[in-house]
PyMOL Python script that loads the backbone (N, CA, C, O; Angstrom):
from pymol import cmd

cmd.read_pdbstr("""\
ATOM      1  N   UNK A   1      99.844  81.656 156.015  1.00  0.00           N
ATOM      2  CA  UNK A   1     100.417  80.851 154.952  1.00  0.00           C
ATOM      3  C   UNK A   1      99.689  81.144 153.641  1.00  0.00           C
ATOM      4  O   UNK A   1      98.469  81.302 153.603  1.00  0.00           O
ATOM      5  N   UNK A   2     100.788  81.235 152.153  1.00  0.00           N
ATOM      6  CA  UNK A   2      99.737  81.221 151.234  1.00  0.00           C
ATOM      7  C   UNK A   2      99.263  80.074 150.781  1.00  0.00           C
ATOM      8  O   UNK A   2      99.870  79.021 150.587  1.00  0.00           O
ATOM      9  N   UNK A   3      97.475  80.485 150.528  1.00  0.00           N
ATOM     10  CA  UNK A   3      96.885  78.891 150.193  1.00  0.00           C
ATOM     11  C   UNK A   3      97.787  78.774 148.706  1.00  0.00           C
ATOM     12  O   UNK A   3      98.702  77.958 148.815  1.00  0.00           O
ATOM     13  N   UNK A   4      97.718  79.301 147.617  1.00  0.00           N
ATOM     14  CA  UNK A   4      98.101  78.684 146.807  1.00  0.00           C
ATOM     15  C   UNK A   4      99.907  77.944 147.066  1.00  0.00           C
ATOM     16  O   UNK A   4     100.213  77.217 146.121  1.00  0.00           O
ATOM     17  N   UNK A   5     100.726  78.031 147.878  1.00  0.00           N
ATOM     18  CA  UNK A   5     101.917  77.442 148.246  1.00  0.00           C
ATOM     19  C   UNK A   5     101.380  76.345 149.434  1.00  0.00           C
ATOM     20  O   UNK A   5     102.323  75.793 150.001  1.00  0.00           O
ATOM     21  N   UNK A   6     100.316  76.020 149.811  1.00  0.00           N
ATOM     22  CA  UNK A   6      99.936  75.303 150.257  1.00  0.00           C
ATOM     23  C   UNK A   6      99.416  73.942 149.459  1.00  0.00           C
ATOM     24  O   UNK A   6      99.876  72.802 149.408  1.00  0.00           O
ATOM     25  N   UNK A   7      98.309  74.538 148.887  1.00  0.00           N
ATOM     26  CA  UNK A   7      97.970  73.533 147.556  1.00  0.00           C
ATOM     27  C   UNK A   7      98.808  73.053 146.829  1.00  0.00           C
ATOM     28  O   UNK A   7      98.829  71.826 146.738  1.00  0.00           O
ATOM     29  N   UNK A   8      99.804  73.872 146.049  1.00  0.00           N
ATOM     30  CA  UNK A   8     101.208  73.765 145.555  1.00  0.00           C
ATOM     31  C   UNK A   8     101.804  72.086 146.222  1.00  0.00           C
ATOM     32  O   UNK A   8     101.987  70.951 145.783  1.00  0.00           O
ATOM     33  N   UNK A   9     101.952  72.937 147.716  1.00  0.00           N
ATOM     34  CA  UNK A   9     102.745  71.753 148.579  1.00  0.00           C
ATOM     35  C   UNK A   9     101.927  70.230 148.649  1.00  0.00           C
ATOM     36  O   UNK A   9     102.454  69.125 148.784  1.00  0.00           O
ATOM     37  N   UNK A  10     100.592  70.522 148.526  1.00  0.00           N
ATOM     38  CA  UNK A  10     100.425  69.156 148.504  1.00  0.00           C
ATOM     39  C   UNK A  10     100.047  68.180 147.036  1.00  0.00           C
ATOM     40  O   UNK A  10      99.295  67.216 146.895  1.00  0.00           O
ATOM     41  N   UNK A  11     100.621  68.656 146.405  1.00  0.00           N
ATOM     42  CA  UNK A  11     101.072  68.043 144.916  1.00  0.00           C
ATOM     43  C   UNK A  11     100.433  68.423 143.726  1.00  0.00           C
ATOM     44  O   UNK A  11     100.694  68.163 142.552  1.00  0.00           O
ATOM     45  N   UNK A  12      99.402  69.197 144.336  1.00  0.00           N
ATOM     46  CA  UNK A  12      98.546  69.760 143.283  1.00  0.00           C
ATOM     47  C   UNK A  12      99.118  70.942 142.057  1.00  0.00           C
ATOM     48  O   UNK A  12      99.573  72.068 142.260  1.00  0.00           O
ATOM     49  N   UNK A  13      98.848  70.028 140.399  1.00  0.00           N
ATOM     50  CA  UNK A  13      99.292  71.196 139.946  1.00  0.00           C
ATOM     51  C   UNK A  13      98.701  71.800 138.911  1.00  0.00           C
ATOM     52  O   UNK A  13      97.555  71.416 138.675  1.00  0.00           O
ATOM     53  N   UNK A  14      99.312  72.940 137.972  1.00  0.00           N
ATOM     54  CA  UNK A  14      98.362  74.047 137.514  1.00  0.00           C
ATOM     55  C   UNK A  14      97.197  72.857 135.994  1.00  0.00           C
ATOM     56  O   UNK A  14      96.151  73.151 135.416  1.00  0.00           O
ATOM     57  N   UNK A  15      97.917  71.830 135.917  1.00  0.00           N
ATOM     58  CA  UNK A  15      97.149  71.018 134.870  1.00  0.00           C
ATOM     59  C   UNK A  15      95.843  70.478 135.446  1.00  0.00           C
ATOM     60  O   UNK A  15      94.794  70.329 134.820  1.00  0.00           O
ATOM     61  N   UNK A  16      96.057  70.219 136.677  1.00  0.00           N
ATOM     62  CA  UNK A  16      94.726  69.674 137.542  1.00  0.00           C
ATOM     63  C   UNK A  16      93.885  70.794 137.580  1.00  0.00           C
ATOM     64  O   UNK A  16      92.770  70.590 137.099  1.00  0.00           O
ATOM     65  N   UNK A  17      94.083  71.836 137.983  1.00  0.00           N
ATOM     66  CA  UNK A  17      92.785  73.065 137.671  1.00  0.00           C
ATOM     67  C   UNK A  17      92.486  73.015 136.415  1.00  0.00           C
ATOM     68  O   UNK A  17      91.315  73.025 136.037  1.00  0.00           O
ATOM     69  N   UNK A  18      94.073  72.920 135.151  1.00  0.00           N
ATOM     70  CA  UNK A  18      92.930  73.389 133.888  1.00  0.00           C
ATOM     71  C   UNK A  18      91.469  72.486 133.756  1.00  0.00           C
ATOM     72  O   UNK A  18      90.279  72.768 133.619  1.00  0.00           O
ATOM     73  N   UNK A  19      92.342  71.142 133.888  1.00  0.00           N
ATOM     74  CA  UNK A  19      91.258  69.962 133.601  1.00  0.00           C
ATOM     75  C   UNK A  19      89.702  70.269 134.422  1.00  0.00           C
ATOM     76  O   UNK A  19      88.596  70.228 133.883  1.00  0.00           O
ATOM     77  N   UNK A  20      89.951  70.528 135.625  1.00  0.00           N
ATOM     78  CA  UNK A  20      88.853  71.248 136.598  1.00  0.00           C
ATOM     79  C   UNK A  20      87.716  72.361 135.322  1.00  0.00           C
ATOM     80  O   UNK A  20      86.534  72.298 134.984  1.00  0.00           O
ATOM     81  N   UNK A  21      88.816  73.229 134.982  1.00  0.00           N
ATOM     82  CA  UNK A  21      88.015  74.647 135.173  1.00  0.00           C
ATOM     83  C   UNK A  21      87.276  73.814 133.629  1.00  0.00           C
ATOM     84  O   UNK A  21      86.126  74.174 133.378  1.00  0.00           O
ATOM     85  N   UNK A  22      87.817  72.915 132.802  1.00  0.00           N
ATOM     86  CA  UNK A  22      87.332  72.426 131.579  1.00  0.00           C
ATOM     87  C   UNK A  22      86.210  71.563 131.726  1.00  0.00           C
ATOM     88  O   UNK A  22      85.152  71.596 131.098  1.00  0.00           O
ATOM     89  N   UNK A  23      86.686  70.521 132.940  1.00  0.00           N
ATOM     90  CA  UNK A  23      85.355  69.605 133.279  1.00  0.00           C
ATOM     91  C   UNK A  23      83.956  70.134 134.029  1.00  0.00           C
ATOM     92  O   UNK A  23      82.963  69.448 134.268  1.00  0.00           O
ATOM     93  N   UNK A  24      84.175  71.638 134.350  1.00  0.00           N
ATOM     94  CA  UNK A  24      83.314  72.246 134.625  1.00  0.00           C
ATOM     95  C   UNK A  24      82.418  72.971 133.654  1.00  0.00           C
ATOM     96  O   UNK A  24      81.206  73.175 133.727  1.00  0.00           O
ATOM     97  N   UNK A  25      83.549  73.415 132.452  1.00  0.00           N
ATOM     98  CA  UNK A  25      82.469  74.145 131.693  1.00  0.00           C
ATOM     99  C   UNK A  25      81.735  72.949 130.755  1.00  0.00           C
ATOM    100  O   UNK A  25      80.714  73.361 130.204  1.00  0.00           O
ATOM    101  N   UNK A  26      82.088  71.482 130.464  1.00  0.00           N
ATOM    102  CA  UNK A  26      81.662  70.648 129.956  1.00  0.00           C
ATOM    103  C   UNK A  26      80.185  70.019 130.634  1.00  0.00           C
ATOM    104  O   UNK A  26      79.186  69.548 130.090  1.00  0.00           O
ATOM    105  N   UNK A  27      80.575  70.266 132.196  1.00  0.00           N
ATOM    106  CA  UNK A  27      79.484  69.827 133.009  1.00  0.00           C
ATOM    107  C   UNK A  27      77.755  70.573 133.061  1.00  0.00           C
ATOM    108  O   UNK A  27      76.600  70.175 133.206  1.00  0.00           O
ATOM    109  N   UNK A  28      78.652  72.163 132.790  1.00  0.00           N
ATOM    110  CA  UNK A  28      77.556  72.740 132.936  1.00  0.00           C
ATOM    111  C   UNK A  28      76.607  72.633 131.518  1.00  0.00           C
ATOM    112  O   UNK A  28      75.382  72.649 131.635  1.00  0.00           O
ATOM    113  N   UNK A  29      77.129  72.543 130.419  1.00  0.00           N
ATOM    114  CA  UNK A  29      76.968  72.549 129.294  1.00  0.00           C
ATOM    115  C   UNK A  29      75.881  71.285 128.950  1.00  0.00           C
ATOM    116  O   UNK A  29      74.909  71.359 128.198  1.00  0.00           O
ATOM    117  N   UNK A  30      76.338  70.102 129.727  1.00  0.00           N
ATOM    118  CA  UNK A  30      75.574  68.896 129.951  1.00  0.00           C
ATOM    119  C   UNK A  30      74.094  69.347 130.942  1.00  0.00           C
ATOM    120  O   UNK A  30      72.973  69.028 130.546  1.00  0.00           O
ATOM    121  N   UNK A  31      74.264  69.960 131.984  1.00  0.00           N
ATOM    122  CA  UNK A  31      73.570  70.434 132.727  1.00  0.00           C
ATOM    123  C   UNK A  31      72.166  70.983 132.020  1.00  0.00           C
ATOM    124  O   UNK A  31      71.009  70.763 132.378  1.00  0.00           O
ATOM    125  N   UNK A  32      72.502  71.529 131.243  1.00  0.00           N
ATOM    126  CA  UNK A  32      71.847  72.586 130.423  1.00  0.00           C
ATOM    127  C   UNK A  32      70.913  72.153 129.286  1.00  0.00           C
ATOM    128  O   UNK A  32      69.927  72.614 128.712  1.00  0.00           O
ATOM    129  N   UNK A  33      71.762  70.930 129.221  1.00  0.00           N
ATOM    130  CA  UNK A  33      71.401  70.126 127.758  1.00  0.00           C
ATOM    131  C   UNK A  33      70.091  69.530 128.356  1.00  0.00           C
ATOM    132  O   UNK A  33      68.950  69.585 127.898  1.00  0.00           O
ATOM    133  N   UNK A  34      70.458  69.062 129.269  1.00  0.00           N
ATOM    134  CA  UNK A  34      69.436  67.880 130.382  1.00  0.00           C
ATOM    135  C   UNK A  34      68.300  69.020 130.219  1.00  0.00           C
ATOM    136  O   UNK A  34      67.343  68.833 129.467  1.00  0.00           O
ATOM    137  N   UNK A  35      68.432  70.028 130.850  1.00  0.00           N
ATOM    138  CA  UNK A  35      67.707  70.672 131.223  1.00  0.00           C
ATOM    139  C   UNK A  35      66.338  71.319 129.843  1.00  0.00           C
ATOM    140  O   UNK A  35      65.218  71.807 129.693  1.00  0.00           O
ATOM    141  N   UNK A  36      67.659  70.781 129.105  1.00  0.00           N
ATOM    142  CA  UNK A  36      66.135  71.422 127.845  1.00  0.00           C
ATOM    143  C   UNK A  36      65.247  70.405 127.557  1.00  0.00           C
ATOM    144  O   UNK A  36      64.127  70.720 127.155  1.00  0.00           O
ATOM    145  N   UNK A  37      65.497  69.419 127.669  1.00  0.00           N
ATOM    146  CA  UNK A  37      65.025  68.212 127.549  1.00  0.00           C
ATOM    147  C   UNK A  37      63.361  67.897 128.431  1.00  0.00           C
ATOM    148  O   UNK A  37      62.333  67.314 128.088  1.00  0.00           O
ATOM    149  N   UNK A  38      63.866  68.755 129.905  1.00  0.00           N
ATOM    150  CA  UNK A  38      62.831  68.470 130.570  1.00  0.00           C
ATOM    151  C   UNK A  38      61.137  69.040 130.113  1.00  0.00           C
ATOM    152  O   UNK A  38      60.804  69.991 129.407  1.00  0.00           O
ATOM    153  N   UNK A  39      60.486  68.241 130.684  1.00  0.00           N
ATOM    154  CA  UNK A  39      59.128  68.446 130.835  1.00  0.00           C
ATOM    155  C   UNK A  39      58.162  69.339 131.951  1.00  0.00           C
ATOM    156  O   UNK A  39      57.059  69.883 131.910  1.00  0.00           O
ATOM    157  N   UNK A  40      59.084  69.183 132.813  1.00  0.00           N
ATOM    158  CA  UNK A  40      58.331  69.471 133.700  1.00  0.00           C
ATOM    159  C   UNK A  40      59.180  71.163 134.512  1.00  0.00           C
ATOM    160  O   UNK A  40      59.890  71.999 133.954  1.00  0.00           O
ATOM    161  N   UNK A  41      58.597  71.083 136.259  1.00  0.00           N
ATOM    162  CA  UNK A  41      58.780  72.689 136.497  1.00  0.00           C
ATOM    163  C   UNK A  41      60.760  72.564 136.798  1.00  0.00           C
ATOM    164  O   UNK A  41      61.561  73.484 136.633  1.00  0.00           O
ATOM    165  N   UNK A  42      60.964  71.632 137.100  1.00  0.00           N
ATOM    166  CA  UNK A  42      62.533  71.581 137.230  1.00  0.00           C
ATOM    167  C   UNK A  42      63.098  71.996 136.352  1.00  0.00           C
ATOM    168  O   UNK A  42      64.268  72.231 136.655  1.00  0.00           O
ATOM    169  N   UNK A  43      62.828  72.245 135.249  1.00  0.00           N
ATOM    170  CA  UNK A  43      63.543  73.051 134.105  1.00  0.00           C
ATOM    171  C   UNK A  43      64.615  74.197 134.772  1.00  0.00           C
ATOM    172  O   UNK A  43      65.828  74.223 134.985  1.00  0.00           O
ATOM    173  N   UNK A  44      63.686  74.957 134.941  1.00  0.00           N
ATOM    174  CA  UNK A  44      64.865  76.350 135.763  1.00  0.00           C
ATOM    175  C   UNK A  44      65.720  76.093 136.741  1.00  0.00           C
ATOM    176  O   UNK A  44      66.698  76.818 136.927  1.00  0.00           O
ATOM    177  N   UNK A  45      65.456  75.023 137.492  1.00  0.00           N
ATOM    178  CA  UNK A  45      66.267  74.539 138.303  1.00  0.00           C
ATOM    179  C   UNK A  45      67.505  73.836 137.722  1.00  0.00           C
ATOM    180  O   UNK A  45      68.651  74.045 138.120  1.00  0.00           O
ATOM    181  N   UNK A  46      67.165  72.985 136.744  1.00  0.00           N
ATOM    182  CA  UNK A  46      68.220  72.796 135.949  1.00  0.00           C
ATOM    183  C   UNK A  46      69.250  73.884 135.546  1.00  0.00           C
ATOM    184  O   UNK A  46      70.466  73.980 135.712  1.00  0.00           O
ATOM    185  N   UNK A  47      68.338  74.648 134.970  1.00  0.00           N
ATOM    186  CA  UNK A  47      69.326  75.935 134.608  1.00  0.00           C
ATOM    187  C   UNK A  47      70.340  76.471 135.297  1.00  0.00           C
ATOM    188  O   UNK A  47      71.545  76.567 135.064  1.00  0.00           O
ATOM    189  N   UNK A  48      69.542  76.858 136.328  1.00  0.00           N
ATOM    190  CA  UNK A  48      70.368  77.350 137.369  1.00  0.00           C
ATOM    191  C   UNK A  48      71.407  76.756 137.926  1.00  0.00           C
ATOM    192  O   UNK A  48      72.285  77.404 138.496  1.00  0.00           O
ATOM    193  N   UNK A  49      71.425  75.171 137.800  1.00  0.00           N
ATOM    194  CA  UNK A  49      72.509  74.124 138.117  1.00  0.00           C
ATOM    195  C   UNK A  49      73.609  74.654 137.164  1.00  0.00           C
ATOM    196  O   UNK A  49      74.679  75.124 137.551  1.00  0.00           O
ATOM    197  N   UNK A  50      73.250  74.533 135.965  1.00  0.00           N
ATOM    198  CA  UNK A  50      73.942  74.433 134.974  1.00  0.00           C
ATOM    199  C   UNK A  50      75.033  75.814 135.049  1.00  0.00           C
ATOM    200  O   UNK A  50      76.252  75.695 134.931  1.00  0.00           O
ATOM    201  N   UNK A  51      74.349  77.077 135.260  1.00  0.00           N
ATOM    202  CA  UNK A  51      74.658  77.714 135.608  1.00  0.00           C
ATOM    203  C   UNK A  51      75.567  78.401 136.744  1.00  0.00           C
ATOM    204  O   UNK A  51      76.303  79.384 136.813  1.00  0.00           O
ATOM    205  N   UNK A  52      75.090  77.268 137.684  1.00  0.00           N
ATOM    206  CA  UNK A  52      76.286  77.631 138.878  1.00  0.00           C
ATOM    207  C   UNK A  52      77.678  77.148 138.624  1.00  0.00           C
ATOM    208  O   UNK A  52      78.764  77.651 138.914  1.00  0.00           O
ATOM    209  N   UNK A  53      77.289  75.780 137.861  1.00  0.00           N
ATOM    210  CA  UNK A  53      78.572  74.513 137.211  1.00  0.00           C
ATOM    211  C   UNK A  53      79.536  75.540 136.655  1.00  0.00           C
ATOM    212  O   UNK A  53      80.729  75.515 136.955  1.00  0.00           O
ATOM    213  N   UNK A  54      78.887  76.655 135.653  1.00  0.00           N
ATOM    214  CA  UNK A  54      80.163  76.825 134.729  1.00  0.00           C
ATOM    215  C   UNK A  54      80.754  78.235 135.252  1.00  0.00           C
ATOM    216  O   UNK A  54      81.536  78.937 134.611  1.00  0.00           O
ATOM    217  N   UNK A  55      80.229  78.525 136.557  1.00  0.00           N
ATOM    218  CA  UNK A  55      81.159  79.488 137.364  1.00  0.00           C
ATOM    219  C   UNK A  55      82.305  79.302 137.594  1.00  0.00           C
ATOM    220  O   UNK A  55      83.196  80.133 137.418  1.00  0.00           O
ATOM    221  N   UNK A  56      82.511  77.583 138.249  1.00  0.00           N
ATOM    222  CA  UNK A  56      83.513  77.317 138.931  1.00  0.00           C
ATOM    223  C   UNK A  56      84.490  77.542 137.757  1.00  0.00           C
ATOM    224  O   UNK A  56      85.295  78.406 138.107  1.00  0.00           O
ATOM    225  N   UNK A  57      84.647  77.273 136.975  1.00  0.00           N
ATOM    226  CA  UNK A  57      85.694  77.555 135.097  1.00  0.00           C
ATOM    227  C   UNK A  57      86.581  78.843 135.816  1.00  0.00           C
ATOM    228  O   UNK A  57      87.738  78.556 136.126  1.00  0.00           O
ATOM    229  N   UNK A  58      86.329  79.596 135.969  1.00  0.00           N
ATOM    230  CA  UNK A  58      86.689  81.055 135.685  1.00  0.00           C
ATOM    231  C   UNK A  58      87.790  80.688 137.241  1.00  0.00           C
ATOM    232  O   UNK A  58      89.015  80.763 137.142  1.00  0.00           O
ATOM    233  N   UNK A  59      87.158  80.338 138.470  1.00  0.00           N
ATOM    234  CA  UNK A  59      88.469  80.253 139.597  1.00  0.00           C
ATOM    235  C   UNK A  59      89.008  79.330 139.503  1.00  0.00           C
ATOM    236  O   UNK A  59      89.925  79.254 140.321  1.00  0.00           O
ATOM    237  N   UNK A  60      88.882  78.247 138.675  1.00  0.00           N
ATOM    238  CA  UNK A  60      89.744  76.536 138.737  1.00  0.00           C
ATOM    239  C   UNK A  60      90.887  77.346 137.577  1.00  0.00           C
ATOM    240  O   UNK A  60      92.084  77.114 137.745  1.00  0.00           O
ATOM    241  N   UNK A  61      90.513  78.174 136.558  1.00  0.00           N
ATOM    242  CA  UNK A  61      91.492  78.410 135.551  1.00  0.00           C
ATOM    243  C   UNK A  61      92.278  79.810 136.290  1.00  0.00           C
ATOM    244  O   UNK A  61      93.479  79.880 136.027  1.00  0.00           O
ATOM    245  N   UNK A  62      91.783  80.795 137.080  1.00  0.00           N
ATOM    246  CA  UNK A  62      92.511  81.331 137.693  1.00  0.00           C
ATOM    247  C   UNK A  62      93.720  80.648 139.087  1.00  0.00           C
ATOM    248  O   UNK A  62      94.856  81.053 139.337  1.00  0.00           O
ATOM    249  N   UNK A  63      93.020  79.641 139.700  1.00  0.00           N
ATOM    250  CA  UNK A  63      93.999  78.696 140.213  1.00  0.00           C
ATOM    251  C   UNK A  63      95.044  78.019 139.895  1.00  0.00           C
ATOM    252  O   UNK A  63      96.109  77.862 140.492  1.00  0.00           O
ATOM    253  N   UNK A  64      94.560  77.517 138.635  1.00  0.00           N
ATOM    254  CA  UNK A  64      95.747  77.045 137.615  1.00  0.00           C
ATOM    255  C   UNK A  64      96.560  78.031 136.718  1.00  0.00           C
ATOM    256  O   UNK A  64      97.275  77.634 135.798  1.00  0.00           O
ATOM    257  N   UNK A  65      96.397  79.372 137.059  1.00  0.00           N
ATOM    258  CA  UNK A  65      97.704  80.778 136.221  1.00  0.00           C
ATOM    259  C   UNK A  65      98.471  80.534 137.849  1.00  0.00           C
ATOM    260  O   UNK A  65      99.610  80.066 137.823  1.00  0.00           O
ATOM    261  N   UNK A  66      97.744  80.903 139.460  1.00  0.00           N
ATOM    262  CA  UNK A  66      98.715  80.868 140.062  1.00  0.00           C
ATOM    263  C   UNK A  66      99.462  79.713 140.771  1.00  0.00           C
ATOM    264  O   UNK A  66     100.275  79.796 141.692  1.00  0.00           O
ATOM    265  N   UNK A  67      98.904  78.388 139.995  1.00  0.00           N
ATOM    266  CA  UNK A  67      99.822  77.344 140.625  1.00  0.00           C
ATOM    267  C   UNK A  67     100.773  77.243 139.305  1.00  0.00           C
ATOM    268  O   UNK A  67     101.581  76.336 139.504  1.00  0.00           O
ATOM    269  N   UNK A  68     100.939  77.747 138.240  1.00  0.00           N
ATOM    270  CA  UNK A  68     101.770  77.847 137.178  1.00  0.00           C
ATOM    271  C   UNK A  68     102.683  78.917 137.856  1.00  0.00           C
ATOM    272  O   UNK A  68     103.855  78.748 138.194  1.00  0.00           O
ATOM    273  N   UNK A  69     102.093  79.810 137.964  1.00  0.00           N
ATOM    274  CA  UNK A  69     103.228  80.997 138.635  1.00  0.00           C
ATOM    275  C   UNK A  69     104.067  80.616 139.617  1.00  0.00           C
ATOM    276  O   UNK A  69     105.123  81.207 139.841  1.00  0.00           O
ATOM    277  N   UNK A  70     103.628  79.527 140.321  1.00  0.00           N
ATOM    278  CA  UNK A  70     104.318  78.363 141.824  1.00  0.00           C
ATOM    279  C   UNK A  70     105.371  77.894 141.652  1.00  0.00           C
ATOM    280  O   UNK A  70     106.434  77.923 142.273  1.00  0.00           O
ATOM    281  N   UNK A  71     104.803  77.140 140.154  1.00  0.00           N
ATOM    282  CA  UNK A  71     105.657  75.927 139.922  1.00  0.00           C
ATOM    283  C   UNK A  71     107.333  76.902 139.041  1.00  0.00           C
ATOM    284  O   UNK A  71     108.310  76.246 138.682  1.00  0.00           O
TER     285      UNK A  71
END
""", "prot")
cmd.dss("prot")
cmd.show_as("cartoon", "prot")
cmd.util.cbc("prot")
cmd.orient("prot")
């Protein structure tokens, strides 16, 4: 089965990824912010949070071209 006609089918649509792939790059951005802030050795760890956060952007907005292509 294709996942995206799956996802599709269960009501999900290409506006819910944009919002995704947006609340992700906002998240990481926050992430980051926090992270400068810190004092201590968690700093990079922060980073790296922040960093993983604004990956997800790039497949939530590619999810949302092929649940547009669905619909």
């Amino acid at each position: 089965m294709n996942p995206i006609k799956f996802v599709h089918d269960l009501g999900i649509k290409s506006e819910h990824a944009y919002i995704g792939g947006f609340a992700s790059i906002v998240i990481a951005l926050l992430a980051w912010l926090v992270s400068r802030g810190k004092k201590s050795d968690d700093k990079a760890q922060s980073d790296r949070w922040g960093i993983f956060v604004g990956h997800w952007a790039p497949t939530f907005f590619a999810i949302g071209l092929a649940l547009k292509n669905e619909e």
